[in-house]
C-alpha positions in Angstrom: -35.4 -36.3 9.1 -36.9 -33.4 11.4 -34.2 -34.5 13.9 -31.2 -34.1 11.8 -32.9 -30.9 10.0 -33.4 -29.7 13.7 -29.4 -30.4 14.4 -28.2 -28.4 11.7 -30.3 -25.6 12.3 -28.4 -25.8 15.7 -24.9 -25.9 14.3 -26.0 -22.8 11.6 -27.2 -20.7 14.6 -24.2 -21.5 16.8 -22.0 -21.0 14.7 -23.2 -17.7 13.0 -23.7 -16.8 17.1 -19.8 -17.7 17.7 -18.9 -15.8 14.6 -20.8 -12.7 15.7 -19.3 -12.8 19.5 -15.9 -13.1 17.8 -16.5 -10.0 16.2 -17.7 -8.2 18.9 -14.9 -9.7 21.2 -12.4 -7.8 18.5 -14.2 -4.9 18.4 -14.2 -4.7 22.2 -10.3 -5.4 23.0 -9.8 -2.8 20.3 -11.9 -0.5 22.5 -9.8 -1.7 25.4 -6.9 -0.9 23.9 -8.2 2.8 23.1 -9.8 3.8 26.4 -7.0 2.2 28.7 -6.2 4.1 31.9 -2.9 6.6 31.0 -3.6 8.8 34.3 -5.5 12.6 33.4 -2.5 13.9 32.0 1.3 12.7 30.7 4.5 14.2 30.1 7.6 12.4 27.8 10.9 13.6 26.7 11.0 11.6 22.6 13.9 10.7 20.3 13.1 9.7 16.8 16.2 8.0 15.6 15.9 7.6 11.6 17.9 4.8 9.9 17.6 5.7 5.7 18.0 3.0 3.6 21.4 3.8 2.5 22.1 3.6 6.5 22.1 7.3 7.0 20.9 7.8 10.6 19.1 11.5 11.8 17.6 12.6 14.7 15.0 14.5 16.6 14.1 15.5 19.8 10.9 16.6 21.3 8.6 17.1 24.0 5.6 15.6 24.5 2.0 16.4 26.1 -0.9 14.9 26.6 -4.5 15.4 28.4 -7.9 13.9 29.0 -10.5 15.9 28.3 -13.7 13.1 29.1 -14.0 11.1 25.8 -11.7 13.8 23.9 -7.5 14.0 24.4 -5.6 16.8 23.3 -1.8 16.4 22.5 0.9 18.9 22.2 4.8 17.7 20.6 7.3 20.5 20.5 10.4 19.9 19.2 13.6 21.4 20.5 16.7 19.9 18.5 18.2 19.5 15.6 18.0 23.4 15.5 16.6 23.2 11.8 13.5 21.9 13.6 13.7 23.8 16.9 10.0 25.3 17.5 8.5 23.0 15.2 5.0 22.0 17.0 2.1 19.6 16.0 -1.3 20.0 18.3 -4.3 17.5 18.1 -7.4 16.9 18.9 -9.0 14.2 19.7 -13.2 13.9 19.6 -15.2 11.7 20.7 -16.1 9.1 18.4 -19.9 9.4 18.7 -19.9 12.9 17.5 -18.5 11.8 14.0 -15.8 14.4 13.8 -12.8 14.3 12.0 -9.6 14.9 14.7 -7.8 17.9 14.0 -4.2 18.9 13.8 -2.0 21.5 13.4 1.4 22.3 12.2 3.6 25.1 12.8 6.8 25.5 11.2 8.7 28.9 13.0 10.5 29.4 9.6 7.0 30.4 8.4 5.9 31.5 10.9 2.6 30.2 10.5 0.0 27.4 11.7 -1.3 25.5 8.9 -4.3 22.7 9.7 -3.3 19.2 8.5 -6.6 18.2 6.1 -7.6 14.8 6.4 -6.8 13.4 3.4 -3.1 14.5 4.1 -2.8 12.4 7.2 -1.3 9.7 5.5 2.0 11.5 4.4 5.1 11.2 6.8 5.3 12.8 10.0 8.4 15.5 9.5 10.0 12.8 6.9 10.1 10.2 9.5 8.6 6.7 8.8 5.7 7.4 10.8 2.9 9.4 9.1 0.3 11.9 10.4 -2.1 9.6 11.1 0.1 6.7 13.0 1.0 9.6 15.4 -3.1 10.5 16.2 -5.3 8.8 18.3 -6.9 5.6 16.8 -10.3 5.7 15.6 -12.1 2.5 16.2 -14.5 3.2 13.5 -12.2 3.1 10.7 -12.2 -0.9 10.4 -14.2 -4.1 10.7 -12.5 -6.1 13.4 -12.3 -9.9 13.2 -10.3 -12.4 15.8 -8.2 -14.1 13.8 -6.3 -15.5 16.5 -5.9 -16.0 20.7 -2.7 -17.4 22.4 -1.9 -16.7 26.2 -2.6 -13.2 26.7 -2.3 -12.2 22.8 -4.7 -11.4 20.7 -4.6 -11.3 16.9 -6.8 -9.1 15.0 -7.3 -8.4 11.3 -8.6 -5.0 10.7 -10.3 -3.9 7.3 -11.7 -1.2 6.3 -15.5 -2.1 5.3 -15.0 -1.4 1.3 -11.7 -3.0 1.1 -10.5 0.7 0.3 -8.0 2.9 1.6 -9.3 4.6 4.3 -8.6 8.2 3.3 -7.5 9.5 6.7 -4.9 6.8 7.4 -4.0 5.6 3.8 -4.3 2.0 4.7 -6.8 -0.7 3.9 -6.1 -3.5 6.5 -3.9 -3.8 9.4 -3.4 -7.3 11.4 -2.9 -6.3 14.9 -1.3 -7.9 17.9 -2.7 -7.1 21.4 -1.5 -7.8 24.8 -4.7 -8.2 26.2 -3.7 -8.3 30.3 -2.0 -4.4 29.3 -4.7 -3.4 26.6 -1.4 -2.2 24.7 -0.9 -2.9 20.3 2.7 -4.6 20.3 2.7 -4.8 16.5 0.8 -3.6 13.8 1.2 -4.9 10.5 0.5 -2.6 7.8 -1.4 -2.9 4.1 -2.1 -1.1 1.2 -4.0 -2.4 -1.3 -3.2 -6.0 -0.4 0.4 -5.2 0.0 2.4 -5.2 3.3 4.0 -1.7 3.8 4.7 -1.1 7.0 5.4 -2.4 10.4 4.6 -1.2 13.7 6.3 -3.1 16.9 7.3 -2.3 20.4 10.5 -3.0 21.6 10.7 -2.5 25.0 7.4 -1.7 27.6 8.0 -0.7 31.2 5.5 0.0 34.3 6.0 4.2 34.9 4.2 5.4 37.9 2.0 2.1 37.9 1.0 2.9 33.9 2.4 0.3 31.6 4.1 2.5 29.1 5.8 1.9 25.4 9.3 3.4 26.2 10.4 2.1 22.7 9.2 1.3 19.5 9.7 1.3 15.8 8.2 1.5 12.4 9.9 -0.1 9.4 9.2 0.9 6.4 9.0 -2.2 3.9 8.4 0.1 0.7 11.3 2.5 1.1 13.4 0.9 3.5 14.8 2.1 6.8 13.0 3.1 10.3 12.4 4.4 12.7 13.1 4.2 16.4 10.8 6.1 18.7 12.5 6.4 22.3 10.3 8.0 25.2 12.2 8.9 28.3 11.4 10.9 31.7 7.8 10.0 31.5 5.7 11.5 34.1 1.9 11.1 34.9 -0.6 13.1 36.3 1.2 16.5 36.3 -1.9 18.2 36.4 -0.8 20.3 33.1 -3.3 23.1 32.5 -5.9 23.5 29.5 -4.4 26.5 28.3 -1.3 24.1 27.1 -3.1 22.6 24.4 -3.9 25.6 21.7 -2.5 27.5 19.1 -1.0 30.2 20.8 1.4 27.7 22.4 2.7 26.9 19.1 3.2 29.9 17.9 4.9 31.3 21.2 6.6 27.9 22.2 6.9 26.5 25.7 8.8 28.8 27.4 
């Protein structure tokens, strides 16, 4: 009796041991995939090519700027055609996650003429009508889920992400994602999106190529499975480590533009 009592014990503890390191091991190649080396600084030319439902297509063209500051990143997208969105800007912030502050953003729109600070719980509306919202375009917070290996084949890794409650996180607007990881280039290659039980969105790269020894996502897309449509996010004339100085990433550049 004491030896079969003494052999389940074993199987309770190894297995609550293996579910434990599975959980860490998510949590971990989540953290990989946050903190993976993009050089100090990075430069892009972006389309975002629209498809509506009704198969209208628009599009929109920006620049795009990036910098590590330590833990924190700052980002800086200008846009410079269609004209009715020429000198539109978006800056963010990006804190370290052991401070336990929200990331900031700011819009300015020039017909306004004004900066206005995106509030948290407006993240989760679309980014300039695009498929994409606020928050898909911000820096991931690996505090926002519970991470659980759900699956591993070759150098993919599937994790489910859920938010501890089961409730919408009020940043992002989303209660679970299942994400798919190349682990030998830390990089997300989908993202499947949930609300409330229901799949409404999916993230997936099309196309990844090595830039200046950084693997980098040259295109992408978001479908939108509630509304219909997508869109294609195209990044071209990447550069790394242009040395781009602090002063880029504030306020007054958006007001005054790039030039």
């Amino acid at each position: 009796m004491k030896k079969i009592y003494y052999s389940l014990l074993l199987t309770l503890c190894v297995g609550v041991s293996g579910f434990s390191y599975a959980l860490q091991d998510a949590k971990n190649i989540m953290e990989s995939v946050k903190y993976r080396d993009q050089g100090v600084d990075r430069y892009s030319d972006v389309d975002l090519i629209q498809t509506m439902s009704d198969g209208f297509v628009r599009s929109r063209s920006l620049k795009m700027y990036e910098k590590e500051f330590g833990e924190e990143r700052k980002g800086l997208l200008y846009f410079t055609e269609p004209s009715n969105t020429a000198g539109t800007g978006l800056l963010m912030y990006s804190y370290a996650e052991v401070d336990n502050k929200e990331d900031d953003q700011w819009l300015y729109l020039p017909a306004l003429r004004k900066v206005k600070r995106i509030a948290t719980n407006s993240k989760e509306g679309p980014f300039l009508g695009t498929d994409f919202s606020f928050a898909d375009i911000e820096r991931m917070r690996i505090a926002d889920y519970v991470y659980t290996l759900k699956e591993e084949k070759e150098n993919i890794s599937i994790i489910e992400a859920k938010t501890e409650n089961g409730l919408e996180n009020p940043r992002t607007g989303y209660s679970q994602r299942i994400v798919h990881v190349d682990t030998d280039k830390n990089i997300i290659i989908k993202d499947e999106i949930f609300r409330q039980g229901r799949l409404i969105k999916v993230f997936e790269v099309v196309q990844l190529e090595k830039v200046n020894g950084f693997w980098t996502v040259v295109e992408a897309k978001m479908d939108n499975l509630v509304e219909g449509g997508s869109t294609r996010l195209i990044r071209k004339n990447t550069q790394y480590n242009q040395k781009l100085k602090d002063g880029l990433f504030n306020q007054r550049t958006l007001r005054k533009g790039l030039d």
